[in-house]
VMD Tcl script that builds the backbone (N, CA, C; Angstrom):
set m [mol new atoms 243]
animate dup $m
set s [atomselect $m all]
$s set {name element resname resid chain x y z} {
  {N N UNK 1 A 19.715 122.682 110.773}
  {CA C UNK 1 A 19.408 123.957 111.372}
  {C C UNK 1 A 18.938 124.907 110.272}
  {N N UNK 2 A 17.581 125.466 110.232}
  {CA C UNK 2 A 17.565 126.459 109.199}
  {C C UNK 2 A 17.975 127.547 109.384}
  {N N UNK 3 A 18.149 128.047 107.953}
  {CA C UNK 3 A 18.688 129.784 108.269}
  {C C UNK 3 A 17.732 130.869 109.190}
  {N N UNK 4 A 16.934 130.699 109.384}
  {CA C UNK 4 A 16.341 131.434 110.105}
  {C C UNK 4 A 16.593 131.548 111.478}
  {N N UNK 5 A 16.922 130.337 112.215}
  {CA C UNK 5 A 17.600 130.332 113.199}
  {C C UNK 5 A 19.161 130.577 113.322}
  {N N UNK 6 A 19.592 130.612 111.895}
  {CA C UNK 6 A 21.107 130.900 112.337}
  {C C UNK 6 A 21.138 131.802 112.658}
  {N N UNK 7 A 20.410 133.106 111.917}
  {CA C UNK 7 A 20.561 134.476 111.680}
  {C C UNK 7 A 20.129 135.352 112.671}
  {N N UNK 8 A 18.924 134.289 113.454}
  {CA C UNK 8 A 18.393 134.872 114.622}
  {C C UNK 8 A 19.685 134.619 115.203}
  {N N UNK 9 A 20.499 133.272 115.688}
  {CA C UNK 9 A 21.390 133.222 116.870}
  {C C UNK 9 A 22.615 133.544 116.628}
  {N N UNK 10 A 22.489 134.381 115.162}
  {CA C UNK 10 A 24.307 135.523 114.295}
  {C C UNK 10 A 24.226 136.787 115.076}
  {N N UNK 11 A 22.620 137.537 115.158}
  {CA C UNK 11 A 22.216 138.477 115.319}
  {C C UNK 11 A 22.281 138.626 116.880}
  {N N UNK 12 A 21.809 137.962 117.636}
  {CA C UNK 12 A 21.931 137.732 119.105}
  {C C UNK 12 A 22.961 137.679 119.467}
  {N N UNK 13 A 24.209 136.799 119.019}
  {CA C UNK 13 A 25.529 136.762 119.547}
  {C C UNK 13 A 25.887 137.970 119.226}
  {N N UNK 14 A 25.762 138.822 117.999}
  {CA C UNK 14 A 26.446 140.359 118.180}
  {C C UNK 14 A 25.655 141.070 119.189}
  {N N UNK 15 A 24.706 141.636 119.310}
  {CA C UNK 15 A 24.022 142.169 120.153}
  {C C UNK 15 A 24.012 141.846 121.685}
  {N N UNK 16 A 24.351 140.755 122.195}
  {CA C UNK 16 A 24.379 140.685 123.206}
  {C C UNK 16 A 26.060 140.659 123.478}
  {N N UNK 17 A 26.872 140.598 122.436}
  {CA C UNK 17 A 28.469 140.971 122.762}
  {C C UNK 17 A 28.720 141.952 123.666}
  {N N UNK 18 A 29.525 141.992 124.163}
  {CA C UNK 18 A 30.363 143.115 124.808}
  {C C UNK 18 A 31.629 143.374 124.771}
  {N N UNK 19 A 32.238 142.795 123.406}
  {CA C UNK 19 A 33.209 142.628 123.359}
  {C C UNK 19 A 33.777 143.215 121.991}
  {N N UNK 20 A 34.076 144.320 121.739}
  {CA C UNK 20 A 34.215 145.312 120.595}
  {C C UNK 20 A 35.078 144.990 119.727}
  {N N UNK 21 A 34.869 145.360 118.411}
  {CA C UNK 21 A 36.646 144.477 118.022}
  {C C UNK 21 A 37.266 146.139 117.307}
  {N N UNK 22 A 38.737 145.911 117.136}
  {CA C UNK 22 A 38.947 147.508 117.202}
  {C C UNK 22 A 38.819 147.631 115.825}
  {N N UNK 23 A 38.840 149.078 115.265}
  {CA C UNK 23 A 38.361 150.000 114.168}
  {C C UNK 23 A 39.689 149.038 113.230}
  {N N UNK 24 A 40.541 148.470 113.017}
  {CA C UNK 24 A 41.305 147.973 111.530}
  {C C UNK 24 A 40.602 146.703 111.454}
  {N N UNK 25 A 39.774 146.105 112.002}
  {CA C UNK 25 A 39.351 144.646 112.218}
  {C C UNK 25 A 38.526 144.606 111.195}
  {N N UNK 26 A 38.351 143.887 110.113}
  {CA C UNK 26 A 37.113 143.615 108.973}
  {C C UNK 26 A 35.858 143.505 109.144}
  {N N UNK 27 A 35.999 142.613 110.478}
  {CA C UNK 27 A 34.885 141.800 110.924}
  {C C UNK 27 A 33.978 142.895 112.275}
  {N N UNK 28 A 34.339 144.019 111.850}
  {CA C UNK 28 A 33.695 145.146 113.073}
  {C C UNK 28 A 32.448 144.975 113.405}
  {N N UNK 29 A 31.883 144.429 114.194}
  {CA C UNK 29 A 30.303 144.618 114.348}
  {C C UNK 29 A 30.015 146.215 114.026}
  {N N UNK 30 A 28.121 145.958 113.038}
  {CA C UNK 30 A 28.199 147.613 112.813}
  {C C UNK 30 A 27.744 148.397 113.673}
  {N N UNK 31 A 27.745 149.686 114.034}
  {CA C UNK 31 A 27.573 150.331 115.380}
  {C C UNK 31 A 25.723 149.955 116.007}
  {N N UNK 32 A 25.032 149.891 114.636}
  {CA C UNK 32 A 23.613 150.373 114.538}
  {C C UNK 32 A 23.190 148.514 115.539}
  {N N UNK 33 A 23.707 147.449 115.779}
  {CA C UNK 33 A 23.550 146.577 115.888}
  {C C UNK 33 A 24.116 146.060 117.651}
  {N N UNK 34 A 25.019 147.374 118.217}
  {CA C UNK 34 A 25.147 147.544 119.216}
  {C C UNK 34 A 24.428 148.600 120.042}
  {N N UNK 35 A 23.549 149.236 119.309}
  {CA C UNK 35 A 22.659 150.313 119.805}
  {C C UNK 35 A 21.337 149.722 120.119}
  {N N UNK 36 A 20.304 150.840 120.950}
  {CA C UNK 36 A 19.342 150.426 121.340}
  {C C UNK 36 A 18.505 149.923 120.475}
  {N N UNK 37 A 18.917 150.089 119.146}
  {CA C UNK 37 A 17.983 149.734 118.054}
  {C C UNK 37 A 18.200 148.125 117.806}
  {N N UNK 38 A 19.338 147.858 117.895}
  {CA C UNK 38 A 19.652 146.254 118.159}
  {C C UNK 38 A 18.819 145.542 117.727}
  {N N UNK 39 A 17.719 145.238 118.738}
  {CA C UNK 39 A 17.400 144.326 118.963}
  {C C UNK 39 A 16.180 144.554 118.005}
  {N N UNK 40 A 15.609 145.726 118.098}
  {CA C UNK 40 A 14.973 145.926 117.292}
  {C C UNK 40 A 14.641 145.540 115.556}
  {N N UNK 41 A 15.905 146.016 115.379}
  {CA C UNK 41 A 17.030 145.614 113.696}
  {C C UNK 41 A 16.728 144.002 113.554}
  {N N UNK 42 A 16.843 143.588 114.381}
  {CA C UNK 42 A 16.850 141.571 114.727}
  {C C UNK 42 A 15.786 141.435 114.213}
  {N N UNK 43 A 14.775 141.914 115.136}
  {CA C UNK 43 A 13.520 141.475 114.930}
  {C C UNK 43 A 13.029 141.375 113.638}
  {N N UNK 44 A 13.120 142.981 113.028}
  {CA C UNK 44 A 12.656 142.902 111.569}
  {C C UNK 44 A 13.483 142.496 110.646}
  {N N UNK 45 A 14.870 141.715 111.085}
  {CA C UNK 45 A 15.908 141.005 110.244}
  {C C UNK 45 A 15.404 139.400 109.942}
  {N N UNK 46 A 15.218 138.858 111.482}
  {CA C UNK 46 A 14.877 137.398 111.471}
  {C C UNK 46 A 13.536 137.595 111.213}
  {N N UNK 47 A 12.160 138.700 111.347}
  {CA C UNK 47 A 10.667 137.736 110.187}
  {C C UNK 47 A 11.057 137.641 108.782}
  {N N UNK 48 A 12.098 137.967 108.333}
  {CA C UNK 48 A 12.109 138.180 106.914}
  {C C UNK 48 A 13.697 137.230 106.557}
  {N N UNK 49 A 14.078 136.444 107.442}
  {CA C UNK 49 A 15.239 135.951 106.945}
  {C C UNK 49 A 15.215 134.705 106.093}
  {N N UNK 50 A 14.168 134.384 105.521}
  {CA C UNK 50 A 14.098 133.561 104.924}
  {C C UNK 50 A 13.923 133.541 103.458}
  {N N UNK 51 A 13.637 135.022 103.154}
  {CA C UNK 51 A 13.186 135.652 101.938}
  {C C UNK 51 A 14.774 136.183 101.583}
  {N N UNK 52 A 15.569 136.461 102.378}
  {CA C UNK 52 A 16.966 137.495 102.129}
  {C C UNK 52 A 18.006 136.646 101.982}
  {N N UNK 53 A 18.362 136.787 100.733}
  {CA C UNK 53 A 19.516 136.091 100.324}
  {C C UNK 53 A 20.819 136.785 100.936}
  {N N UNK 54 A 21.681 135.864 100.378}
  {CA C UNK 54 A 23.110 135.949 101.567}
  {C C UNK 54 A 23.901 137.552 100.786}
  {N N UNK 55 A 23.892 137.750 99.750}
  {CA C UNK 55 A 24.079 138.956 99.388}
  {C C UNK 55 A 23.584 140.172 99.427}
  {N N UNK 56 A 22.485 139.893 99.721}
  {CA C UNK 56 A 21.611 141.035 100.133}
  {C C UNK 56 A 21.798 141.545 101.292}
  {N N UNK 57 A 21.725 140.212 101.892}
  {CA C UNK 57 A 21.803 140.145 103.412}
  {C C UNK 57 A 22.720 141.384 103.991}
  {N N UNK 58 A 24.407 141.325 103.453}
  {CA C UNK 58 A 25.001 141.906 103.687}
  {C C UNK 58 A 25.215 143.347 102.933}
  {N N UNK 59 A 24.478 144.020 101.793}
  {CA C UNK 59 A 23.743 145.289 101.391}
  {C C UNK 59 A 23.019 145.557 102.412}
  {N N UNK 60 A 21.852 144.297 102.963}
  {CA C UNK 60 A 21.235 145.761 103.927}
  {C C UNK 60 A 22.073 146.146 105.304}
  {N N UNK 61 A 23.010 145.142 105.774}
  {CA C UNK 61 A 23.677 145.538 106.934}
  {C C UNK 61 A 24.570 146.829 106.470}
  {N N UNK 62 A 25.528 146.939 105.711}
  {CA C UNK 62 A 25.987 147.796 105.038}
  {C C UNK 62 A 25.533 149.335 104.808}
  {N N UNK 63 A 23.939 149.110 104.630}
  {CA C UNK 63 A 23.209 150.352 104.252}
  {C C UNK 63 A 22.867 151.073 105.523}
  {N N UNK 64 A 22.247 149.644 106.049}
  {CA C UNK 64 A 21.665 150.279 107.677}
  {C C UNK 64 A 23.249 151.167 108.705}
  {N N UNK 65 A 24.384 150.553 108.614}
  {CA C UNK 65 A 25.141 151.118 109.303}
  {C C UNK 65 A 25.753 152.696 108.254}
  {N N UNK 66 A 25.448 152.702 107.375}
  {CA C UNK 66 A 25.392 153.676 106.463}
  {C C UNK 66 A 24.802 155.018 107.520}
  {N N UNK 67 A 23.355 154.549 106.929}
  {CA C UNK 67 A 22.521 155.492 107.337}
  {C C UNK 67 A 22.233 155.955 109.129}
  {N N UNK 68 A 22.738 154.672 109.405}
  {CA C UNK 68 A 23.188 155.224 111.002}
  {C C UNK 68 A 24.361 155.867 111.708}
  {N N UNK 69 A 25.364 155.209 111.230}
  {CA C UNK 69 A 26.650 155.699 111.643}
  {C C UNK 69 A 26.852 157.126 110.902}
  {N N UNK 70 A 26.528 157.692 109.379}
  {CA C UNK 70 A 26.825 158.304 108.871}
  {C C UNK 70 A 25.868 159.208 108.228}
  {N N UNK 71 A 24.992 159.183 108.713}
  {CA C UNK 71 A 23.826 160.258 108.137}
  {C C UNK 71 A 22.995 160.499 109.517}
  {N N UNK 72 A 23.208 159.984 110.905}
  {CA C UNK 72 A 22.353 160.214 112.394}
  {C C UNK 72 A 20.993 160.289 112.031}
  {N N UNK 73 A 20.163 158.814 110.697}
  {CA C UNK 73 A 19.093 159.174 110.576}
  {C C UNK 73 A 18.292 158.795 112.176}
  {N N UNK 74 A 17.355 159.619 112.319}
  {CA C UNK 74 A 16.139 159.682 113.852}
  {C C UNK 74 A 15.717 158.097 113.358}
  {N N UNK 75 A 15.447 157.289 114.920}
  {CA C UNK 75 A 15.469 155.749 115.149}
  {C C UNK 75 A 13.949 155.455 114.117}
  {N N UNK 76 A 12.992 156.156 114.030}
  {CA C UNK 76 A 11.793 156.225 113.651}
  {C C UNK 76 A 12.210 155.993 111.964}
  {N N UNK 77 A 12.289 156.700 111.594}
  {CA C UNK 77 A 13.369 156.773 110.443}
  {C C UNK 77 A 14.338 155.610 109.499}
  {N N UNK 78 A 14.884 155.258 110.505}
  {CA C UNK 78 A 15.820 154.306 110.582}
  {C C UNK 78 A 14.943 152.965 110.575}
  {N N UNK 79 A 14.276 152.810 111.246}
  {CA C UNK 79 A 13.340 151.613 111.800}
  {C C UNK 79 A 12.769 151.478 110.165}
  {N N UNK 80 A 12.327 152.113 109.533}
  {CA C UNK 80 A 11.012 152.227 108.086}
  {C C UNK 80 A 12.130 152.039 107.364}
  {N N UNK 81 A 13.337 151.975 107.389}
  {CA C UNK 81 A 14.205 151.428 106.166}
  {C C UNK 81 A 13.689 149.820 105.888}
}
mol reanalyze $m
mol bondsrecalc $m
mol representation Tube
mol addrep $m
């Protein structure tokens, strides 16, 4: 299975969750990944998942829920990260 498909079907299983895990949980899905931007985030996650190493990987999730959860950057905005 390549990574590209994992990450597409990592990214899909959160996004299509409905199943929240509560605020002490490690493993919190980040808010920006349950929002309408979702799927969006995916998209420009999986053309490029093959180039993004596994550490990075988790810097940009990190950053993106940064700048979403904690700075309300506008989706336009957000999207050009």
């Amino acid at each position: 299975m390549s990574r590209r498909f994992d990450l597409k079907k990592s990214l899909s299983s959160i996004i299509s969750s409905e199943e929240k895990k509560s605020d002490d949980d490690d493993n919190k899905v980040p808010t920006f990944l349950t929002s309408s931007l979702g799927p969006k985030v995916a998209a420009i996650l999986d053309k490029h998942a093959e180039s993004i190493h596994d550490d990075s990987f988790l810097k940009i999730i990190r950053q993106l829920e940064f700048w979403y959860a904690d700075q309300k950057l506008p989706e336009e905005d957000f999207l050009a990260l």
